[in-house]
Backbone of each chain as nested JSON, in Angstrom:
{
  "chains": [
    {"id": "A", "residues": [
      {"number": 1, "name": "UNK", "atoms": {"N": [-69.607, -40.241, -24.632], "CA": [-69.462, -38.795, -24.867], "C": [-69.62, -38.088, -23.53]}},
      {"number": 2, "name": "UNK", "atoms": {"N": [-68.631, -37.458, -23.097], "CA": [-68.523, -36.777, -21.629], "C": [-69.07, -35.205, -21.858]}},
      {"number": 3, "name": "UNK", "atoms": {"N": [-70.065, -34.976, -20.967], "CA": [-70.257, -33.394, -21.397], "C": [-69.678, -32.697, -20.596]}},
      {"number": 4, "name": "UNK", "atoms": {"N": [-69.672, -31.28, -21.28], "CA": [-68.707, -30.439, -20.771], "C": [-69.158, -29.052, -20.035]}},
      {"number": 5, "name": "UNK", "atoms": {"N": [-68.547, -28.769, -18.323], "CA": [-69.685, -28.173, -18.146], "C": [-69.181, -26.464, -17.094]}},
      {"number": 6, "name": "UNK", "atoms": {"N": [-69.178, -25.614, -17.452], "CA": [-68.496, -24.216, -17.035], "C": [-67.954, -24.594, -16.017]}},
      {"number": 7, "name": "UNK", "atoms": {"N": [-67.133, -23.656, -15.38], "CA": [-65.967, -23.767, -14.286], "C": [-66.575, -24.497, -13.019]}},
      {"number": 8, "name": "UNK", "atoms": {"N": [-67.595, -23.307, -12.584], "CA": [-68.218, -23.722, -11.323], "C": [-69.096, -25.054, -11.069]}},
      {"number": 9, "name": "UNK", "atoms": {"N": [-69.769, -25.203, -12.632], "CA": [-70.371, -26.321, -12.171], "C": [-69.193, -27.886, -12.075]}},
      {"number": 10, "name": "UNK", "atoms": {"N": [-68.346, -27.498, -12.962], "CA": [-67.466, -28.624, -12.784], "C": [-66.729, -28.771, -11.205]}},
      {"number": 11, "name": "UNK", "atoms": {"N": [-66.465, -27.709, -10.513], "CA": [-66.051, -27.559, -9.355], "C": [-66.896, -28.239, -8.785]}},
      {"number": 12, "name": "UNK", "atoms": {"N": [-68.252, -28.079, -8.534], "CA": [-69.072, -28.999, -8.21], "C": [-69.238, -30.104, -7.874]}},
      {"number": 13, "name": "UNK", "atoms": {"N": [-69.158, -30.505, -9.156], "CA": [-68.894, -32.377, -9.35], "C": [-67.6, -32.74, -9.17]}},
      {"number": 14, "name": "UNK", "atoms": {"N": [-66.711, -31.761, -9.092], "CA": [-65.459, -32.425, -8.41], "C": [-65.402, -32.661, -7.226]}},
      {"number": 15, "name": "UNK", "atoms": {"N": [-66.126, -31.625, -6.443], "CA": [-66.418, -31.756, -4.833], "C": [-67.329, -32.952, -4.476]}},
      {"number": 16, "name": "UNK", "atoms": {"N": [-68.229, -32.865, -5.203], "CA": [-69.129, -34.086, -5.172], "C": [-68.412, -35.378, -5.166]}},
      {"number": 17, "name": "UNK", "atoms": {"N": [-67.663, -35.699, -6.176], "CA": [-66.789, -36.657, -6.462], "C": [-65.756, -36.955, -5.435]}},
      {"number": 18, "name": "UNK", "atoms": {"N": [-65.073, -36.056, -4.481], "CA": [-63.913, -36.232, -3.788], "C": [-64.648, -36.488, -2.409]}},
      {"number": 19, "name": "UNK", "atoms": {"N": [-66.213, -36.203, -1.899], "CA": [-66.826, -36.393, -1.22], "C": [-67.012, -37.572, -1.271]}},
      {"number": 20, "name": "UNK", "atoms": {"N": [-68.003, -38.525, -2.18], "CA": [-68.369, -39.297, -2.325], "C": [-66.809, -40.847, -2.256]}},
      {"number": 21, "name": "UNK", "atoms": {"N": [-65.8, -40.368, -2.773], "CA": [-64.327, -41.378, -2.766], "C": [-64.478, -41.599, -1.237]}},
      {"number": 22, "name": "UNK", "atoms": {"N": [-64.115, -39.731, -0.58], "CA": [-63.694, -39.987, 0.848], "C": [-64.28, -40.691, 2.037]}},
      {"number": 23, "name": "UNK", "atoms": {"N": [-66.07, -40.8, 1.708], "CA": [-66.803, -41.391, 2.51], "C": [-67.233, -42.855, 2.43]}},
      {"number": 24, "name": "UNK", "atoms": {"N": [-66.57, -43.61, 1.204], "CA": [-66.87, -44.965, 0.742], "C": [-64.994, -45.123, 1.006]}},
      {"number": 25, "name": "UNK", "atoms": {"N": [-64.282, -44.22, 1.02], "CA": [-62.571, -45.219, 1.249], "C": [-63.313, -45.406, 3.288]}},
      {"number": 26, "name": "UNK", "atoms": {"N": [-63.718, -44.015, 3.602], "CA": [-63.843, -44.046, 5.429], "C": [-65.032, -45.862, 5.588]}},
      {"number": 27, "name": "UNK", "atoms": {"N": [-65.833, -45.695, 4.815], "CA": [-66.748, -47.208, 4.868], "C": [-65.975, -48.123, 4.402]}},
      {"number": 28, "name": "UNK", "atoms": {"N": [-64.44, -48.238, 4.173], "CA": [-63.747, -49.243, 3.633], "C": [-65.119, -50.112, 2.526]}},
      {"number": 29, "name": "UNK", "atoms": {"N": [-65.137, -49.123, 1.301], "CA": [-66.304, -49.856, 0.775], "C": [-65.025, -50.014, -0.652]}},
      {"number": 30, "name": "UNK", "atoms": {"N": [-65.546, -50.982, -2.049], "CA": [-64.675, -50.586, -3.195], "C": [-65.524, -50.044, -3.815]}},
      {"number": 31, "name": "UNK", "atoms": {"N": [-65.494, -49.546, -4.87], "CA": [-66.962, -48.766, -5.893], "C": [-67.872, -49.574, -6.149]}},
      {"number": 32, "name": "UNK", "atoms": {"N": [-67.278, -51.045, -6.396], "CA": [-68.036, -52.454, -7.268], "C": [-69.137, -52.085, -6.026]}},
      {"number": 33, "name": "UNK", "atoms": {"N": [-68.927, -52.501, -4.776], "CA": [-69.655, -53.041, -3.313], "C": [-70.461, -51.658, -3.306]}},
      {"number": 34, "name": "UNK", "atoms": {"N": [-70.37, -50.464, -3.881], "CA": [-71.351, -48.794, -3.11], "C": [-71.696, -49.572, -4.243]}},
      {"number": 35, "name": "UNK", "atoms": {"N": [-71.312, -49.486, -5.528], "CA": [-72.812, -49.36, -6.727], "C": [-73.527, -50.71, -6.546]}},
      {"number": 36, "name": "UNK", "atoms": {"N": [-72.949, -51.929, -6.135], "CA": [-73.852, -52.913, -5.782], "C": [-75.071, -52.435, -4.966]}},
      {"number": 37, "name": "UNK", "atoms": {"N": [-74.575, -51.938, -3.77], "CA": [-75.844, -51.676, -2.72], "C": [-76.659, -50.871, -2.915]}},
      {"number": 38, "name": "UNK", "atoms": {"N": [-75.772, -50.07, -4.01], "CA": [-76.619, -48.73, -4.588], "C": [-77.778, -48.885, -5.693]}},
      {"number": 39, "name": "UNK", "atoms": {"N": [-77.449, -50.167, -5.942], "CA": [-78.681, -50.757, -7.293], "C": [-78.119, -49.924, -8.094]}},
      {"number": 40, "name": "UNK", "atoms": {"N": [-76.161, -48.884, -8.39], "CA": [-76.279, -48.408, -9.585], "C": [-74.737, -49.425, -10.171]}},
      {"number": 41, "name": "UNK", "atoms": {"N": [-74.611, -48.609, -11.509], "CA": [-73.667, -48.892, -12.12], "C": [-71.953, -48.705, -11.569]}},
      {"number": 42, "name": "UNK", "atoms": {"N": [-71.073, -49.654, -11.823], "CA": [-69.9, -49.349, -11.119], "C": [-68.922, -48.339, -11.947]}},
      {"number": 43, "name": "UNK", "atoms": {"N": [-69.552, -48.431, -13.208], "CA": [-68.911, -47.472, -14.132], "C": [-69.141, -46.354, -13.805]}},
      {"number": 44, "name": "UNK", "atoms": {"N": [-70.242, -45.97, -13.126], "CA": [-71.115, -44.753, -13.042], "C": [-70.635, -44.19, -11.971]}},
      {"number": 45, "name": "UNK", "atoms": {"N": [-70.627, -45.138, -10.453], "CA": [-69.786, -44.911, -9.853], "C": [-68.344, -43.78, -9.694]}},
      {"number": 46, "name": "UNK", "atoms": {"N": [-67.521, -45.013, -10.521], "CA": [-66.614, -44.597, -11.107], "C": [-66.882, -42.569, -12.056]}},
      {"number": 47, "name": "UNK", "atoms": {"N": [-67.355, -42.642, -12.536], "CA": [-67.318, -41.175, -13.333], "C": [-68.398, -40.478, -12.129]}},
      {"number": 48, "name": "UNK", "atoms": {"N": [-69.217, -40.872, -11.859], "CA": [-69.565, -39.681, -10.588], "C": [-67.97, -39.458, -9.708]}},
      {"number": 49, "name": "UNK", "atoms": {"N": [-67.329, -40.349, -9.069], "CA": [-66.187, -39.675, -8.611], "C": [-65.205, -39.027, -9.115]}},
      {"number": 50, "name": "UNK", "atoms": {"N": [-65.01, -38.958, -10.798], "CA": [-63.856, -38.096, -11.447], "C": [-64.722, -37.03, -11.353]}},
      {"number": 51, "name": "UNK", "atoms": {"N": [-66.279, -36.646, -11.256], "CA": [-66.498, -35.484, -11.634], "C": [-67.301, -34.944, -12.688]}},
      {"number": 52, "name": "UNK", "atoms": {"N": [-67.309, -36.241, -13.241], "CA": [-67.888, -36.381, -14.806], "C": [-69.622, -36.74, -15.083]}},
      {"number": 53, "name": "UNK", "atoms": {"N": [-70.167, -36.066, -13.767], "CA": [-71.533, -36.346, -13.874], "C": [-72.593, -35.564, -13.278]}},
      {"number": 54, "name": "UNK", "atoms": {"N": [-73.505, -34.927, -13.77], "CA": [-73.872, -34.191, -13.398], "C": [-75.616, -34.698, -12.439]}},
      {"number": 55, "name": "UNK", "atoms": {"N": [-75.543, -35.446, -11.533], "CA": [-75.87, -36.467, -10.239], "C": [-77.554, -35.925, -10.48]}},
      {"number": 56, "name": "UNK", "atoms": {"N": [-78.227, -36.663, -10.139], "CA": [-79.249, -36.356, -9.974], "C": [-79.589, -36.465, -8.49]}},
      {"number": 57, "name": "UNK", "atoms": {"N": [-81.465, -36.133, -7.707], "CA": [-80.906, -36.367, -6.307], "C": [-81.392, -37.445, -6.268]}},
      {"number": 58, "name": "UNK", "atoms": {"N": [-82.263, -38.271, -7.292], "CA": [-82.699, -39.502, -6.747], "C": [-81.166, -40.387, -6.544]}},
      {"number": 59, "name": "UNK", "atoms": {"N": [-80.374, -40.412, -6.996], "CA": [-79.175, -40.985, -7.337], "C": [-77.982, -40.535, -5.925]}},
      {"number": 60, "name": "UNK", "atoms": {"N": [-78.54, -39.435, -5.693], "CA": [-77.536, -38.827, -4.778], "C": [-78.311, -39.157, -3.74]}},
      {"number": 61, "name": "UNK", "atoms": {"N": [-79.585, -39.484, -3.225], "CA": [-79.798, -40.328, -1.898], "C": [-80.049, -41.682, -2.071]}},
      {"number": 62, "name": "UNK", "atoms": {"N": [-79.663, -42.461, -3.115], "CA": [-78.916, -44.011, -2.995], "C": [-78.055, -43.92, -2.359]}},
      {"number": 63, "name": "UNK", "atoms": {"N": [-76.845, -42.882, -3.074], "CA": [-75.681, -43.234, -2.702], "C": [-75.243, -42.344, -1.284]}},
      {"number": 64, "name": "UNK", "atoms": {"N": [-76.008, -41.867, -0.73], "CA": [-75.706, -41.599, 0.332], "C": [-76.272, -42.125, 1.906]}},
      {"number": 65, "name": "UNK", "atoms": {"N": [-77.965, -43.196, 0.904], "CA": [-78.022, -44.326, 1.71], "C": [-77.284, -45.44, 1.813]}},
      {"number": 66, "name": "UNK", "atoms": {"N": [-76.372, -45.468, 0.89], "CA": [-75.19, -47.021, 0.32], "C": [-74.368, -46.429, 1.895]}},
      {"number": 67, "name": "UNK", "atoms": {"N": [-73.969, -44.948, 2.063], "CA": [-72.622, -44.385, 2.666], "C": [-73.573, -44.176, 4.117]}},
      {"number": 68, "name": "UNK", "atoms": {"N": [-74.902, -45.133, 4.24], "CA": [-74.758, -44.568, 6.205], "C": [-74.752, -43.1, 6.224]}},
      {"number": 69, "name": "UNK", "atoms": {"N": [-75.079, -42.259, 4.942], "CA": [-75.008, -40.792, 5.71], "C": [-76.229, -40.373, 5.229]}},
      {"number": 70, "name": "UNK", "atoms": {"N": [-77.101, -39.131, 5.894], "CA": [-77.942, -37.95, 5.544], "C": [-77.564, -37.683, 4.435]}},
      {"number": 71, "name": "UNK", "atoms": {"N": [-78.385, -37.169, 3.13], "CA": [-77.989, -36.598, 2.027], "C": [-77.752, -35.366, 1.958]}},
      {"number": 72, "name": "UNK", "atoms": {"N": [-78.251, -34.633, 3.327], "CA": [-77.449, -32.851, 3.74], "C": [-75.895, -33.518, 3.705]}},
      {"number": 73, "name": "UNK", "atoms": {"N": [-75.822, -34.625, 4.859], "CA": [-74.141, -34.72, 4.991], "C": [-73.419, -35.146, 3.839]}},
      {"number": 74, "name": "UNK", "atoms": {"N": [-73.901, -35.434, 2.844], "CA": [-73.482, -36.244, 2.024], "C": [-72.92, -34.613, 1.209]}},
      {"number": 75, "name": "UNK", "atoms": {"N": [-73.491, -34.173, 1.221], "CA": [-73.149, -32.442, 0.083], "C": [-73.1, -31.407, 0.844]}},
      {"number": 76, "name": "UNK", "atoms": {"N": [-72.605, -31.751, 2.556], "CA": [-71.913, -30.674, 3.388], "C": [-70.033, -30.727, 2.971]}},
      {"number": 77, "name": "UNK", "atoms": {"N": [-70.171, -30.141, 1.575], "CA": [-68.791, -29.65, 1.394], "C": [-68.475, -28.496, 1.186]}}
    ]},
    {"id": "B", "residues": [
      {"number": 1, "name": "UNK", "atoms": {"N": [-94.8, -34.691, -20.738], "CA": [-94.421, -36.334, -20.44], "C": [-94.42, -36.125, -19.554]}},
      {"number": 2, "name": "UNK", "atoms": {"N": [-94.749, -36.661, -18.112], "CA": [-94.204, -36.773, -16.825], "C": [-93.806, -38.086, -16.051]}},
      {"number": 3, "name": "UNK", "atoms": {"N": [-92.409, -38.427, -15.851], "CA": [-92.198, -39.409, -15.684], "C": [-92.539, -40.014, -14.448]}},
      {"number": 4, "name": "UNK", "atoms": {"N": [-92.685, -41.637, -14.264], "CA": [-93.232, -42.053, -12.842], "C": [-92.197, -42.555, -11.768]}},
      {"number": 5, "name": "UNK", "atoms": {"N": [-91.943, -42.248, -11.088], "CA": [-91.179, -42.843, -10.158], "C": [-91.788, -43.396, -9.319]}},
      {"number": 6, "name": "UNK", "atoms": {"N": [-90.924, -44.493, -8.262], "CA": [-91.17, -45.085, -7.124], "C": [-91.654, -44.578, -6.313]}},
      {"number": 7, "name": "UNK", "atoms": {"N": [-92.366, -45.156, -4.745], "CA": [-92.669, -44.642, -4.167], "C": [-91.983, -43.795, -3.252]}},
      {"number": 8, "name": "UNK", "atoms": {"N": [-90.224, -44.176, -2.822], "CA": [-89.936, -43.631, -1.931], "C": [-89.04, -42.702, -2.68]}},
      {"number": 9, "name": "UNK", "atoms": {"N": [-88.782, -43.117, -4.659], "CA": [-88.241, -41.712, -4.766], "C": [-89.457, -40.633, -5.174]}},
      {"number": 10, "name": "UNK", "atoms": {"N": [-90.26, -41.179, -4.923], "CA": [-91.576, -39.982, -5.485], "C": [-91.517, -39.011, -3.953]}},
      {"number": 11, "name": "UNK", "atoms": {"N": [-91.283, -39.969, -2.438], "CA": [-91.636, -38.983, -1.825], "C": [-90.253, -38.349, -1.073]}},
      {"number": 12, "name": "UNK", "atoms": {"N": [-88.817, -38.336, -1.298], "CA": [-88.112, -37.698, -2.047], "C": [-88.057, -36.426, -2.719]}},
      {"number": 13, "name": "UNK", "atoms": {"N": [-88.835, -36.043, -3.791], "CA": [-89.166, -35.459, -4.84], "C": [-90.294, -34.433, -3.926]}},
      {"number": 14, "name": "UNK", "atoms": {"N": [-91.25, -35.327, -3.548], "CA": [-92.213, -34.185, -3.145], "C": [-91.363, -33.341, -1.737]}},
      {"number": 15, "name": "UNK", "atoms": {"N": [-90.689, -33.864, -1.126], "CA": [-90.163, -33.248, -0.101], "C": [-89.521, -31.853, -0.305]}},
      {"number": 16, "name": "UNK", "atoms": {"N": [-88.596, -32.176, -1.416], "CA": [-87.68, -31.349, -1.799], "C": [-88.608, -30.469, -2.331]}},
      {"number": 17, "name": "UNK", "atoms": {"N": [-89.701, -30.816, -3.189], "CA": [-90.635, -29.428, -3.822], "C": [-91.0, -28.705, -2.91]}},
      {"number": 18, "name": "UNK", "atoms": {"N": [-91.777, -29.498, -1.261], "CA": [-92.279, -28.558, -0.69], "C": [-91.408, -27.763, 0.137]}},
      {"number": 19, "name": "UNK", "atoms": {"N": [-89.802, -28.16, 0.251], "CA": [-88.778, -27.84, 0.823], "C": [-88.407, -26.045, 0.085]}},
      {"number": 20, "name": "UNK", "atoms": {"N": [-88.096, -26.357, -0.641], "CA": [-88.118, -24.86, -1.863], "C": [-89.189, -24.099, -2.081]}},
      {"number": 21, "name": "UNK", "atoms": {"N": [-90.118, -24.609, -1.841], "CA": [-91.54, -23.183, -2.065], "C": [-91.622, -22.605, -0.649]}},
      {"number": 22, "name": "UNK", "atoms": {"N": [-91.102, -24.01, 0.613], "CA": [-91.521, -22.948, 2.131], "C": [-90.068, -21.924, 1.776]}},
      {"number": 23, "name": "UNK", "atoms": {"N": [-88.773, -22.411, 1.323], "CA": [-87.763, -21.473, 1.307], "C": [-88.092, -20.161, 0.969]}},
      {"number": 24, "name": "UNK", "atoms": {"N": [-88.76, -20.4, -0.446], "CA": [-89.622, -19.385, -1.953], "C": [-90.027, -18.427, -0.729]}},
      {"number": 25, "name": "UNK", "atoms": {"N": [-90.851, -18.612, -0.354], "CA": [-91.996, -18.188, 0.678], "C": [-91.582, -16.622, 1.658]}},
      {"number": 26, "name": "UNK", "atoms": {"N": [-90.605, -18.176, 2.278], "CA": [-89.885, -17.39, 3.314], "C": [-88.907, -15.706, 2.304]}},
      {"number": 27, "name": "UNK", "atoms": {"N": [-88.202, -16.273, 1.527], "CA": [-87.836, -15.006, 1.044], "C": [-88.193, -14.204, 0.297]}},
      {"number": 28, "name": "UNK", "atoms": {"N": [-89.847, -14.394, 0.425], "CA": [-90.715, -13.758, -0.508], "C": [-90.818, -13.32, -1.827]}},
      {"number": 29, "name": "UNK", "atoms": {"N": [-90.182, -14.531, -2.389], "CA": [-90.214, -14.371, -4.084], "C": [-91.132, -15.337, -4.809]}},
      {"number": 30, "name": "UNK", "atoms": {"N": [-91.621, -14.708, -5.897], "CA": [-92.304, -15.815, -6.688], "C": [-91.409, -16.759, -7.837]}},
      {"number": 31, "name": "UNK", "atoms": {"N": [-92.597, -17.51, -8.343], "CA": [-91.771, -18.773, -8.417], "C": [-90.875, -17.771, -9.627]}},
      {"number": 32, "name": "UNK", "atoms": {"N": [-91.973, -17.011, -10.485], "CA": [-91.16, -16.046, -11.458], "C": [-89.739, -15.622, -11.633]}},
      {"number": 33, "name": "UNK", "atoms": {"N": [-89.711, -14.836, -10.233], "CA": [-88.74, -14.296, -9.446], "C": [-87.655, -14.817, -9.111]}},
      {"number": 34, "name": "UNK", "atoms": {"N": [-87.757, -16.679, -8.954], "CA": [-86.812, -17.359, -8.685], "C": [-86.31, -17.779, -9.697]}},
      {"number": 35, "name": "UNK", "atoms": {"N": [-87.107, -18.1, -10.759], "CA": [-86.321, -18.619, -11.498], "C": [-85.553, -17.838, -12.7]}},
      {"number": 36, "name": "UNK", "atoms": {"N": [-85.852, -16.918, -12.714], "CA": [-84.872, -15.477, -13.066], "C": [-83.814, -15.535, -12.602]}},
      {"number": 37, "name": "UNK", "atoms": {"N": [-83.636, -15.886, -11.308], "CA": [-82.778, -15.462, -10.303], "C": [-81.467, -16.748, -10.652]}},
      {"number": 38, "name": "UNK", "atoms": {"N": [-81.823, -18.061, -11.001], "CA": [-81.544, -19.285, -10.948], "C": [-81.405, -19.251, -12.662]}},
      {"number": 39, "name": "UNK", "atoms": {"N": [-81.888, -18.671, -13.366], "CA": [-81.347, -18.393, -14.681], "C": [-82.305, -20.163, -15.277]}},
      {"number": 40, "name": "UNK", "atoms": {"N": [-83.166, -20.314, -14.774], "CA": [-83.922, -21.369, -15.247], "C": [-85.459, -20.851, -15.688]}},
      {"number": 41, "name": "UNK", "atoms": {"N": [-85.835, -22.108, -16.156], "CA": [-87.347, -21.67, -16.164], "C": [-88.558, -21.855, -15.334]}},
      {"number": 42, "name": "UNK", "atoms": {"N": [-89.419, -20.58, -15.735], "CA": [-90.981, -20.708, -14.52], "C": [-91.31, -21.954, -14.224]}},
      {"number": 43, "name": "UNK", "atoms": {"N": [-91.634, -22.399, -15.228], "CA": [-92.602, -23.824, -15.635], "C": [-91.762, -24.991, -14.808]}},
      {"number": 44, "name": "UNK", "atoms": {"N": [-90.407, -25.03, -15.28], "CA": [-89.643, -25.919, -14.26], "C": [-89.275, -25.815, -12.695]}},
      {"number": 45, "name": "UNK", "atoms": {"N": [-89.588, -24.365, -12.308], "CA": [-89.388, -24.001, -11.241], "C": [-90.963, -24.86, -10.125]}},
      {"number": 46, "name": "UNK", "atoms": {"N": [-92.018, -24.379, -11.292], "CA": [-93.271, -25.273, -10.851], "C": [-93.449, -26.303, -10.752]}},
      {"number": 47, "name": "UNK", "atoms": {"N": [-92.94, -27.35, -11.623], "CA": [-92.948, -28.45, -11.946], "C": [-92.086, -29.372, -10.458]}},
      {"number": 48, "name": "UNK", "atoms": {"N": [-90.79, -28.5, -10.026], "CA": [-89.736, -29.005, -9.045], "C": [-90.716, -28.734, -7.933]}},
      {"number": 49, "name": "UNK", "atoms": {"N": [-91.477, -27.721, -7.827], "CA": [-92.146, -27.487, -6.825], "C": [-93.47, -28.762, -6.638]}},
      {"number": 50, "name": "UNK", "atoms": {"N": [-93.98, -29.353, -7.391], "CA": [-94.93, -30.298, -7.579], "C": [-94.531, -31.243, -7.3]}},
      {"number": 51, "name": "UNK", "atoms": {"N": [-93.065, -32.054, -7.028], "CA": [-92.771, -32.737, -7.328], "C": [-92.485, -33.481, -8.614]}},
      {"number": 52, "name": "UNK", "atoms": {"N": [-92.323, -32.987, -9.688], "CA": [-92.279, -33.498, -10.79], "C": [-91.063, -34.105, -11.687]}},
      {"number": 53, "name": "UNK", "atoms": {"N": [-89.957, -33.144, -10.491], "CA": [-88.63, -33.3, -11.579], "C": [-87.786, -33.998, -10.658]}},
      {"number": 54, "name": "UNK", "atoms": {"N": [-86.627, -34.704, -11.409], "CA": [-85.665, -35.622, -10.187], "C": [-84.572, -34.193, -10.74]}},
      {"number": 55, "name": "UNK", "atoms": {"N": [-84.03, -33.392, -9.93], "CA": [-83.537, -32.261, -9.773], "C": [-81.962, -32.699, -9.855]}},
      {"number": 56, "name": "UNK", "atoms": {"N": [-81.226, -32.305, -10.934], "CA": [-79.577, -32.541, -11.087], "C": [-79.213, -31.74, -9.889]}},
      {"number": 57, "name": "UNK", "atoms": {"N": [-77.617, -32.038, -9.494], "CA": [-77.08, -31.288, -8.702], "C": [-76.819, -29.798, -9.082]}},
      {"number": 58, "name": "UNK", "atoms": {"N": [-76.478, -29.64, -9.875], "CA": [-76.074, -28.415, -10.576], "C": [-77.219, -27.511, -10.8]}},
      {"number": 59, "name": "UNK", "atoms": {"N": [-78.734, -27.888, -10.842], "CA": [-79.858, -27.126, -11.008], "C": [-80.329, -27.123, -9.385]}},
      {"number": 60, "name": "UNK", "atoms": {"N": [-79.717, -28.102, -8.336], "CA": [-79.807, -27.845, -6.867], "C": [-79.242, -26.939, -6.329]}},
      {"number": 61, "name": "UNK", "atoms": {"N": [-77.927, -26.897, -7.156], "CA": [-77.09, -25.808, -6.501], "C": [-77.319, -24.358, -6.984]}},
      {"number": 62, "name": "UNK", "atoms": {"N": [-77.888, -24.301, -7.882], "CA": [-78.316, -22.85, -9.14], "C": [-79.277, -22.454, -7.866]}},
      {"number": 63, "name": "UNK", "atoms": {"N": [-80.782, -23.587, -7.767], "CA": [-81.436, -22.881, -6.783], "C": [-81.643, -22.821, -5.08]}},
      {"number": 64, "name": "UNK", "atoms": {"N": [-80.134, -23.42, -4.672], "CA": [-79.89, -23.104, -3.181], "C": [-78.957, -21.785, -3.453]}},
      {"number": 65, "name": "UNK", "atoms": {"N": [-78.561, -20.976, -4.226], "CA": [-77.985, -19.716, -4.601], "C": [-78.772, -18.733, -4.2]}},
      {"number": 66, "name": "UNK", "atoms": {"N": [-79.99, -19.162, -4.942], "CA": [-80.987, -18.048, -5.454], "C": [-81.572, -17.74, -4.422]}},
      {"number": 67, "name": "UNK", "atoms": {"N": [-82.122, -18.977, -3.543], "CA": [-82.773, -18.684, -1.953], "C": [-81.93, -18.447, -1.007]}},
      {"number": 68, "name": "UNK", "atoms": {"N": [-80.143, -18.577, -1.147], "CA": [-79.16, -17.915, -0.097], "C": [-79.006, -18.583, 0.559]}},
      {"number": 69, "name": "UNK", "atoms": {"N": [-79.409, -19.913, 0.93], "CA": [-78.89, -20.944, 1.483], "C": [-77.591, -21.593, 0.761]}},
      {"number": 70, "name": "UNK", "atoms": {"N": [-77.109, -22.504, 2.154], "CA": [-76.178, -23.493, 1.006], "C": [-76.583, -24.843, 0.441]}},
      {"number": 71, "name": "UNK", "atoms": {"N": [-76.74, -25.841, -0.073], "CA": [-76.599, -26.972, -1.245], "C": [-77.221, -27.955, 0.113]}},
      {"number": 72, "name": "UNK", "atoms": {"N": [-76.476, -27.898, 1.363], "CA": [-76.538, -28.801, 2.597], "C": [-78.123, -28.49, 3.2]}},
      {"number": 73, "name": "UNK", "atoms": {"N": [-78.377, -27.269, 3.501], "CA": [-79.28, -26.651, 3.893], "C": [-81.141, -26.887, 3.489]}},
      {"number": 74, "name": "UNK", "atoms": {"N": [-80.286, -26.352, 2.011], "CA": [-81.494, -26.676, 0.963], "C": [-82.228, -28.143, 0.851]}},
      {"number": 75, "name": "UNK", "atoms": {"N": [-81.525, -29.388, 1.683], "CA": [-81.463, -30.374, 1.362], "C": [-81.643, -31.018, 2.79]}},
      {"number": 76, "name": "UNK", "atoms": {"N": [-81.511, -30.276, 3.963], "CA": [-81.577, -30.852, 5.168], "C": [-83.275, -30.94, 5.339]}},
      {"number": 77, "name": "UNK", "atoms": {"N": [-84.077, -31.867, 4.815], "CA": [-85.678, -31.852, 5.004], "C": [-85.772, -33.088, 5.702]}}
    ]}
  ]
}
């Protein structure tokens, strides 16, 4: 069940999402290999980058320790 | 309930609390005040401040609004 979530916040997680693709395609990483290192799910992965998740930050500095970046840089969009 | 986390996402968590009350501070609002502002609640506004809560993006971004920073900013600790 995907929740559904007003304009802006979905803008959000879309930015989040197109962030997170662009800095794991630049790490030539695949999703399987970030959520491996990430200790998360590849499914999860996967729907954090459509957008479809509304991230927490423990989750958002895994995955921006998986990506070699600061978690400012990680959500400087 | 208060849930337990790890150590390094516990200190994480406390960062970011004390990150938002020096913000609070600085723009001289109470926690009241903020979370009016952020369309959330006191109690949770306290609780984030304690370290207590693993903070969604979307309730990061509600209260890097409210203190006039951006999302990057709020997060550069």
């Amino acid at each position: 069940m995907t929740t559904s979530y007003n304009e802006s916040d979905q803008a959000l997680l879309n930015k989040l999402g197109q962030r997170i693709r662009e800095l794991r395609n630049t790490s030539d990483l695949s999703q399987e290999k970030l959520a491996f290192t990430c200790d998360l799910d590849r499914t999860y992965i996967g729907s954090v980058e459509r957008g479809e998740r509304n991230v927490s930050i423990i989750n958002l500095q895994k995955i921006a320790t998986a990506l070699n970046v600061e978690l400012h840089e990680l959500l400087n969009f």
